[in-house]
C-alpha positions as a printed Julia matrix, in Angstrom:
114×3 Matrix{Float64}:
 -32.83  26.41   -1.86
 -33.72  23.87   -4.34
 -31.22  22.64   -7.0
 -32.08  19.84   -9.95
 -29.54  17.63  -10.33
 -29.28  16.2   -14.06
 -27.4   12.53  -14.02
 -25.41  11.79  -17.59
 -23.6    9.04  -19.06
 -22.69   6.82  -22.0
 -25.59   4.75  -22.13
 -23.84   2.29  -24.37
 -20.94   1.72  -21.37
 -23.81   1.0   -19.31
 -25.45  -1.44  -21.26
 -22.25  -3.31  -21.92
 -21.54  -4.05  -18.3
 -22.2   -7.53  -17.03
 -25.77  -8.04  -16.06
 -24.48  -8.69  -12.22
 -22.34  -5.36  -11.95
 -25.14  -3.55  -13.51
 -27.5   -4.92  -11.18
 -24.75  -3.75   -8.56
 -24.83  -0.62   -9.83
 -28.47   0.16   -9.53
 -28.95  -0.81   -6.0
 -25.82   1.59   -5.17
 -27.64   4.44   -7.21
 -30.92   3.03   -4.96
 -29.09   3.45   -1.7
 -27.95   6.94   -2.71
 -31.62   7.56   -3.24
 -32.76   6.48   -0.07
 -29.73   8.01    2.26
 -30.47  11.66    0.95
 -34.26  11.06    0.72
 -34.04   9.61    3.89
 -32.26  13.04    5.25
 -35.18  15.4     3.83
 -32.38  16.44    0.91
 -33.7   14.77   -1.92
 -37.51  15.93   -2.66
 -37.84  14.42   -6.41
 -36.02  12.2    -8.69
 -36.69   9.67  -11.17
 -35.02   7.54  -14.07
 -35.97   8.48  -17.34
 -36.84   6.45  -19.94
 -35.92   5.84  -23.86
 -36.82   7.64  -26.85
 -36.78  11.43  -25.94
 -38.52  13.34  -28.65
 -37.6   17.53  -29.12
 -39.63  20.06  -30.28
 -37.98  22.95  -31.55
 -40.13  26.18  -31.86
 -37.46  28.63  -33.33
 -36.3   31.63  -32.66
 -37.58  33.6   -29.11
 -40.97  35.32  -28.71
 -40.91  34.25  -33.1
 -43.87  32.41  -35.37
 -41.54  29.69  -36.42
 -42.72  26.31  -37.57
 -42.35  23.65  -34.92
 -40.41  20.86  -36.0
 -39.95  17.47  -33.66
 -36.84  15.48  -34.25
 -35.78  12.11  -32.52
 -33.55  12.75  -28.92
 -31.73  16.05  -27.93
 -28.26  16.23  -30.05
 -26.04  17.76  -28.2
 -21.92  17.56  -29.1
 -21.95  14.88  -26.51
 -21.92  10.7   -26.13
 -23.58  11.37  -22.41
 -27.02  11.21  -22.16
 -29.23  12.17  -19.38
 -30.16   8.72  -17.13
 -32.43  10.41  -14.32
 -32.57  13.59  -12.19
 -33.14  14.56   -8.61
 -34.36  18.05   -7.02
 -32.29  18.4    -4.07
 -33.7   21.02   -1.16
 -30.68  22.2     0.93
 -29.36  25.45    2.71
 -26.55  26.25    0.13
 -24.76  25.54   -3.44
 -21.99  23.56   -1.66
 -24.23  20.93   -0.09
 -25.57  20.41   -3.71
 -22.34  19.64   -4.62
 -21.36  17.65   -2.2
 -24.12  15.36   -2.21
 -22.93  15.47   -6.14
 -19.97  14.02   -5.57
 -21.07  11.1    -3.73
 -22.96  10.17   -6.98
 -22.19   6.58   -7.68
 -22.55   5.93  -10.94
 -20.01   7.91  -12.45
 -20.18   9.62  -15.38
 -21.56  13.56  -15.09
 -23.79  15.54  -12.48
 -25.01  18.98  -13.34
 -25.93  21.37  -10.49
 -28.46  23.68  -11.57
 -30.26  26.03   -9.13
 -34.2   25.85   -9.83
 -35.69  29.44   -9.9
 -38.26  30.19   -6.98
């Protein structure tokens, strides 16, 4: 079963770290890559980038105008860094491979429908 795992966190904590222990950072959040791609678990993931646009198109199934506004705003200071589909037997393994997450911050476990 595939589940997408959604990576947040407070972009401005990250930017405010020294240069060397964000650099230390990434190549942990590399080596996470590579362990669970390198076990068959992780099938897609990528950073994402700056400047997120939304488009909202109203109500369901309804002829509303769409209207595009800068970035999603949720009630939050987290943002979403990057994502990964993960391709294991259950839930719990999704979580588990969650957990080891390095960065911190917030994973979201989402089953993708098949």
């Amino acid at each position: 079963m595939r589940y997408l795992l959604t990576f947040y966190a407070v972009e401005d904590e990250w930017m405010s770290l020294p240069e060397p222990e964000r650099d230390a950072a990434i190549a942990e959040i590399g080596r996470w890559f590579a362990e669970h791609a390198g076990a068959g678990k992780i099938v897609e993931g990528h950073r994402l980038g700056r400047g997120t646009k939304t488009v909202r198109l109203g109500r369901v199934r309804k002829k509303d105008l769409p209207m595009v506004s800068d970035g999603p705003f949720a009630e939050t200071k987290e943002t979403v860094g990057s994502y990964a589909v993960v391709d294991v037997r259950h839930e719990a393994e999704a979580i588990e491979i969650a957990k080891r997450w390095p960065a911190g911050g917030i994973v979201e476990v989402r089953p993708l429908a098949e």
